[in-house]
N, C-alpha and C positions, 0 to 999 in steps of 0.2 A: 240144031239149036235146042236148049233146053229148055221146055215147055215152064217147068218149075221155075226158073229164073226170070221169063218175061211174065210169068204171071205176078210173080214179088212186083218186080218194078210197076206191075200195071197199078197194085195197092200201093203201092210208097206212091206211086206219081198222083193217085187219087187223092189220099191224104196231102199232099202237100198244093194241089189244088185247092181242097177243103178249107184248111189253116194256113196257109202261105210259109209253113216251115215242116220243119221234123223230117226232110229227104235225109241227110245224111244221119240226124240220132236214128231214125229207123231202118233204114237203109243196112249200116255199118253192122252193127247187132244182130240183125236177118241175117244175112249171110254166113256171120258168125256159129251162131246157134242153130241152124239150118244144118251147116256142115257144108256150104257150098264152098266157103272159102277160108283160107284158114286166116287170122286176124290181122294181118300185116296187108296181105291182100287185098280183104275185103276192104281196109282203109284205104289205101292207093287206088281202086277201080273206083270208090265213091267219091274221091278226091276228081276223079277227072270228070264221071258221072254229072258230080256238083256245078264244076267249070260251068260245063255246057250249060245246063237250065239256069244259072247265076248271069250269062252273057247274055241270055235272050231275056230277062229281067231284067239289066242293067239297062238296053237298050230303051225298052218301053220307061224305066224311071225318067232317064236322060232327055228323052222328046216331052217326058212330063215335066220335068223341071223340078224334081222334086228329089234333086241331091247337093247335099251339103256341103260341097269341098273343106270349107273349113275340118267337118267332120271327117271325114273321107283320111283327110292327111295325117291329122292327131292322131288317128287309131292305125293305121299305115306307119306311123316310127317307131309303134310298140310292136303290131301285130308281125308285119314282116322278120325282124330279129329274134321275137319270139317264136316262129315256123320256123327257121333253120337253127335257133336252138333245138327245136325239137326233132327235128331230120337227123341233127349233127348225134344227140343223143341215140336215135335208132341207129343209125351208122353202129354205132361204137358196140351196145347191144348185139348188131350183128353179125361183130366179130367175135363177139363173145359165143354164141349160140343163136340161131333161128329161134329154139324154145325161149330165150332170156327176153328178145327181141317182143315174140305174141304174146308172153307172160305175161311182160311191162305193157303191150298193149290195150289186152282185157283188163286189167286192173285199175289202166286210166280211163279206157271208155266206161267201166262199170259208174266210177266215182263219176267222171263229167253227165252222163244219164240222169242221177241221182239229183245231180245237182241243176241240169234242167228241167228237169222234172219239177223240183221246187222252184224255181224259177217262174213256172208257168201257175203253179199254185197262188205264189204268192202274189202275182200280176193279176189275178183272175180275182183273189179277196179284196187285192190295196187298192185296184180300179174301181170299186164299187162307191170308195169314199173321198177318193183323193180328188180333189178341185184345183186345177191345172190354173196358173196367173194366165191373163190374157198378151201378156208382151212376151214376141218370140223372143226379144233378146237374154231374157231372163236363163241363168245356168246354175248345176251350182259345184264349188270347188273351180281350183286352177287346171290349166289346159291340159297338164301333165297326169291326171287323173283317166281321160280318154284312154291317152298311148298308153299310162298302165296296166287300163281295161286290157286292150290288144294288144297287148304282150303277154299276157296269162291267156286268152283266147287262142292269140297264134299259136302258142305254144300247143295247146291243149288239142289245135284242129290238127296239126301237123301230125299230129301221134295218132286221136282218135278219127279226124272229120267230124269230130262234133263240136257246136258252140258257135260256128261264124253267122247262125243267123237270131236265134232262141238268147243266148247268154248276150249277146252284144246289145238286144235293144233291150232286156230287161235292164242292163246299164244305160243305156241311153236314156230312156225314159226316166231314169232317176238324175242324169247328172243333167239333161236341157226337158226340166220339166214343161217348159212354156213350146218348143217345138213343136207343131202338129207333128204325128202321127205316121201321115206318109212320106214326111219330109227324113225322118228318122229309120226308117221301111227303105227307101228310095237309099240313102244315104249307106244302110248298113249294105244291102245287096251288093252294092258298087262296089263298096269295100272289099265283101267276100269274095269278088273276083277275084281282086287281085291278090286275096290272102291265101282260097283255095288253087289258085292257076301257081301261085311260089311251091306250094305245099305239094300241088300234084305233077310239077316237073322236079320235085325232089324223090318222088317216090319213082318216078320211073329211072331217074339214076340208080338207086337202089335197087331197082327189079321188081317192086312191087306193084304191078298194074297187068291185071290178066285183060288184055282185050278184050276178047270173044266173051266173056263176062259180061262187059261191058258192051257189045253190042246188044246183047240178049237184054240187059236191062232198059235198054233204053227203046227196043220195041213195043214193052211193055210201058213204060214211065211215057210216051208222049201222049197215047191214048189218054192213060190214068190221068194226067196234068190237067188236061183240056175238057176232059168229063167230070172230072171234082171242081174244075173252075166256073163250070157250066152251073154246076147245083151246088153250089158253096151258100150262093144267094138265097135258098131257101132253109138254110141249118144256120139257128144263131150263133153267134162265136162263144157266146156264155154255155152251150154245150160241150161242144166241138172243145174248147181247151181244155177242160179239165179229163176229157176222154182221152186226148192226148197226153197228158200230162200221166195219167194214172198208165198209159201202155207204156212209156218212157221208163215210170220208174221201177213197173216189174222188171222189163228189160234189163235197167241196170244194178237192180237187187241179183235178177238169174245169174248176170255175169259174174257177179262180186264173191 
């Protein structure tokens, strides 16, 4: 086993203990620019990677009570359609060429990086002023504005693995501004099951999911999970994101 590989995942799984996201934007990219795997790969092994720690989430949200079905499904008749659009597109890509294929890959994980990146800026500035109504049931815009979310989402994790956690609650949080927090948290994770479990049995039809990769990451990523979760509680989140946020978007400047 490759020492290099489980020591990655022991730092992704730290981080994402840390902040409760950024496994796959950081994840996918490492791999990449490391030179472990080459970009189609590195997505499909993070794709199943994700599964796994997205189910042992969902569990604990579920006994907590803190998902939204309503949510859950809106973004499920985007999201789903949009992941096999974007399968269908790598498909097609791959008959064209392997290179056509990793090309279009780096090119959309570069842009979706970028744009979580700003995502997390701009959550980190607009949180400091905005004053949330106290009634949950307050929303804003019609239902069909969610599933458009998760449809550009699916699409977007399908290709890169990135976005099912970081870009969906930055949309959440603006279109059910009155929802607590982990009710939105709880909600998206559930979601990203089932967004990333479509995505990552798409990729192993394709061929793209190196196992043995993927064991290696996840000897490293349990420790890291459970040791950033441990000490999360002494680092403010008003550090902690913008740190994220600023590794995110070299990342996805180096790819671009």
């Amino acid at each position: 086993m490759d020492i290099k590989v489980s020591a990655l995942g022991l730092v992704v799984g730290f981080m994402v203990g840390m902040t409760g996201m950024g496994g796959g934007a950081l994840m996918t990219p490492a791999l990449i620019l490391l030179g472990i795997a080459r970009p189609s790969l590195a997505v499909g092994t993070d794709l199943v990677w994700n599964a796994l720690t997205k189910s042992v989430g969902s569990v604990v949200h579920i006994r907590q009570h803190t998902v939204d079905n309503r949510i859950v499904k809106r973004l499920a008749m985007g999201s789903i359609p949009g992941a096999l659009a974007g399968l269908g597109l790598l498909a097609i890509l791959r008959r064209a060429s392997v290179q056509h294929e990793d090309k279009v890959v780096v090119g959309v994980l570069g842009v979706a990086l970028v744009c979580v990146a700003l995502a997390l800026y701009a959550r980190a500035v607009v949180g400091r002023y905005l004053k949330l109504p106290t009634q949950e049931q307050v929303s804003r815009g019609p239902w069909w504005l969610t599933s458009l979310v998760g449809l550009v989402v699916g699409f977007l994790v399908s290709i890169t693995s990135v976005g099912s956690g970081t870009l969906i609650i930055a949309c959440l949080a603006f279109l059910y501004p009155a929802m607590p927090l982990k009710k939105l948290v709880g909600s998206d994770i559930f979601h990203a099951l089932f967004l990333v479990g479509v995505s990552a049995i798409g990729h192993a039809g394709l061929g793209t999911i190196n196992y043995k990769l993927l064991v290696g990451l996840l000897v490293g990523s349990v420790p890291g999970v459970w040791i950033g979760s441990k000490l999360s509680a002494r680092f403010p989140e008003k550090i902690l994101r913008p740190i994220l946020a600023t590794t995110l978007l070299y990342l996805g400047l180096r790819l671009l």
